[in-house]
N, C-alpha and C positions, 0 to 999 in steps of 0.2 A: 350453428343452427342445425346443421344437416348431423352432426356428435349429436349432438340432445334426441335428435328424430331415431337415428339407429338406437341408442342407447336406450330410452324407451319400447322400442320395435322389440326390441331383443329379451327387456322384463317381462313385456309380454306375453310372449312366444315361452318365455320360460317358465311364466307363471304357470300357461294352458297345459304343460307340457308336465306339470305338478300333480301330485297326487289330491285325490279327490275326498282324504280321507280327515276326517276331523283332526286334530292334532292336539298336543298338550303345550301351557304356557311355558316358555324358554325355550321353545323350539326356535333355532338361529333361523333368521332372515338371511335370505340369499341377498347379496350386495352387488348391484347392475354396475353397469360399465360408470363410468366418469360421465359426466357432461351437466353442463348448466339448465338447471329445470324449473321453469314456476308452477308453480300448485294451485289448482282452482278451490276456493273454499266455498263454491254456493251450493253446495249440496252436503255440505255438512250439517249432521243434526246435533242443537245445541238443548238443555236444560238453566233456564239462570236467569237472572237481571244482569243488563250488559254492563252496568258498574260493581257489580261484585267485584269484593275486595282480593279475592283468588279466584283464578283462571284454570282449571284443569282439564287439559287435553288428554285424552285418552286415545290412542293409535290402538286398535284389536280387527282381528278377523273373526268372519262369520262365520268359521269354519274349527275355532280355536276356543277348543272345551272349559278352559280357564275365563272366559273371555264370555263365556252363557253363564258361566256361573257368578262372574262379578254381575251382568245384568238383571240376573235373578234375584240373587242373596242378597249380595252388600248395596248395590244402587237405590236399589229403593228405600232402604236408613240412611245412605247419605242424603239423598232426596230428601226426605225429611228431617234429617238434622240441620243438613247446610242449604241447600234449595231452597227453600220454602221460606226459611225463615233470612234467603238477600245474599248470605254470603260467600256462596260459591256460585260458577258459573261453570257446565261445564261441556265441551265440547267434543263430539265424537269424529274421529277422522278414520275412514278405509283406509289400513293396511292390509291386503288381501295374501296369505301366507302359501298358496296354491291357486291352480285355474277354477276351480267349484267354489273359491270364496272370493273370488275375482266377478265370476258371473253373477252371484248369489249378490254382492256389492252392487251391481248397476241393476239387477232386480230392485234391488232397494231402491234406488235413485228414481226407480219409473213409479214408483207406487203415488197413485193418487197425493194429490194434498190434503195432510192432513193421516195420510197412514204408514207413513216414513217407521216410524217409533214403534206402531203396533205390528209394524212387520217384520222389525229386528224382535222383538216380544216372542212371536211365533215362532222363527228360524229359530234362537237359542233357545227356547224351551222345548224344540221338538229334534233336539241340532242331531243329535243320534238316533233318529229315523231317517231325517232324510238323507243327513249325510252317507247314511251308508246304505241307502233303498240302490238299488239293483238301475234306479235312472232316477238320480237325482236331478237330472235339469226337468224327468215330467211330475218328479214331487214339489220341489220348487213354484213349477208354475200353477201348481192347484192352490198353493199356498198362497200367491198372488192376486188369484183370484176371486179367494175368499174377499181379498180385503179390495177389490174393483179394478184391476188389471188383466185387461181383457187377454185369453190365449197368446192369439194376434201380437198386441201387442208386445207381452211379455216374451215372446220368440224374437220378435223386432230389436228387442233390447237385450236380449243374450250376445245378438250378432252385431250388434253397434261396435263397430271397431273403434270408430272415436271415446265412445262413452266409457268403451274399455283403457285407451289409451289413458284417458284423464286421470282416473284412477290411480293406472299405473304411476302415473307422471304423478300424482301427491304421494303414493308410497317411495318413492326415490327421492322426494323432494323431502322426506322424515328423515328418511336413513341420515342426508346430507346434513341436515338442521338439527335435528337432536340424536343421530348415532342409530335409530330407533333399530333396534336387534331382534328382538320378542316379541310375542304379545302374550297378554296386552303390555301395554308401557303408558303409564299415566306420567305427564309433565305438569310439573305447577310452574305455575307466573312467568312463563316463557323460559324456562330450563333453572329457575330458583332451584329445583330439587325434581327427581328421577325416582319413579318407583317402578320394577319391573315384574313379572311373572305375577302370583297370585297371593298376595301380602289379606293376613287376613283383616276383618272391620277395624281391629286394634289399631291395626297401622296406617292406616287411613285416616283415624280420628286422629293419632297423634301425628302424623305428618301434618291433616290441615289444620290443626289447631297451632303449631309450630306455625307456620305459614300467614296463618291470618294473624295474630301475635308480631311477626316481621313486618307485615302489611299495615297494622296499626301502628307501630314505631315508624315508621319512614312517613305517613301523615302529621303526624303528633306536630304542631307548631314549635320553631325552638323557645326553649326555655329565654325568659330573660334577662338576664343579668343585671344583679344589683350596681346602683353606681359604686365607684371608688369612693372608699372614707376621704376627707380631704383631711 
């Protein structure tokens, strides 16, 4: 227990201690010490019907130029190809690749109900203002604000050492679980298949159609067999 506590302490510490600057996808993850970690998932923001036939997690930071652009461009035609129409589901997890995408992460977590989604919207499409504004924690928090995160608060939540903690503790608990290296890094049907950096729509539709096609054969009832002639 006290392994897991330092081991975390120290992703931290290292995270803050990270450059503030946006970053491109396949930038390596730094890999924390050893130690057994559970991951909280209630503040994970999902898209989907919870029986959708494929599951895709997507691990990205806020901070990770590849990672505004899948949100941008290709998310919203998968939204509408596979979203909408039941078949995919899919799951966004904090991997924080620096301390500005570390804080920018439990920003997100304090945002009102109901403005989780439109505030990752804002970050990535304005990711190269604030990230490289001259004080990104006081761009940040005007950003917040917009969307009903009062000053107050939003500084309350920069400094949350726990809230930061959590965080940390699901990006260690990625690396451990699926290897997670980059961002972004999308997993299907709980590590079925790996897609990393920034693959463009092509590969996406042909990955999940590959995918849901697998997903429909393992339902498929078996076939039944004729009797034996006598």
């Amino acid at each position: 227990m006290v392994s897991s506590f330092v081991s975390v302490l120290v992703l931290v510490i290292g995270l803050l201690m990270g450059s503030g600057k946006a970053v491109n996808a396949g930038e390596a993850a730094k890999t924390p010490p050893s130690g057994s970690v559970q991951t909280s998932s209630q503040a994970d923001e999902s898209l989907g019907r919870a029986d959708a036939p494929l599951l895709v997690e997507e691990f990205a930071s806020l901070t990770c130029s590849h990672c505004a652009q899948f949100f941008v461009e290709i998310l919203p035609v998968l939204e509408k190809r596979y979203v909408e129409t039941g078949k995919v589901r899919f799951v966004f997890h904090d991997f924080p690749l620096d301390g500005l995408g570390l804080h920018a992460a439990a920003l997100a977590r304090c945002m009102p109900e109901g403005q989780h989604r439109a505030f990752l919207a804002v970050l990535y499409k304005n990711l190269s203002v604030w990230a490289l504004d001259a004080d990104p924690k006081l761009a940040l928090t005007r950003y917040a604000a917009l969307g009903g995160l009062a000053p107050d608060k939003a500084k309350a939540c920069w400094d949350d050492a726990k809230l930061l903690e959590t965080i940390a503790e699901g990006r260690e608990h990625a690396i451990k679980q699926y290897d997670i290296r980059a961002t972004p890094t999308f997993i299907l049907n709980h590590g079925q298949d790996k897609m990393e950096g920034a693959p463009p729509l092509d590969a996406f539709v042909t990955a999940f159609d590959r995918a849901l096609t697998v997903a429909a054969s393992l339902k498929k009832p078996p076939v039944e067999k004729a009797p034996a002639k006598k």
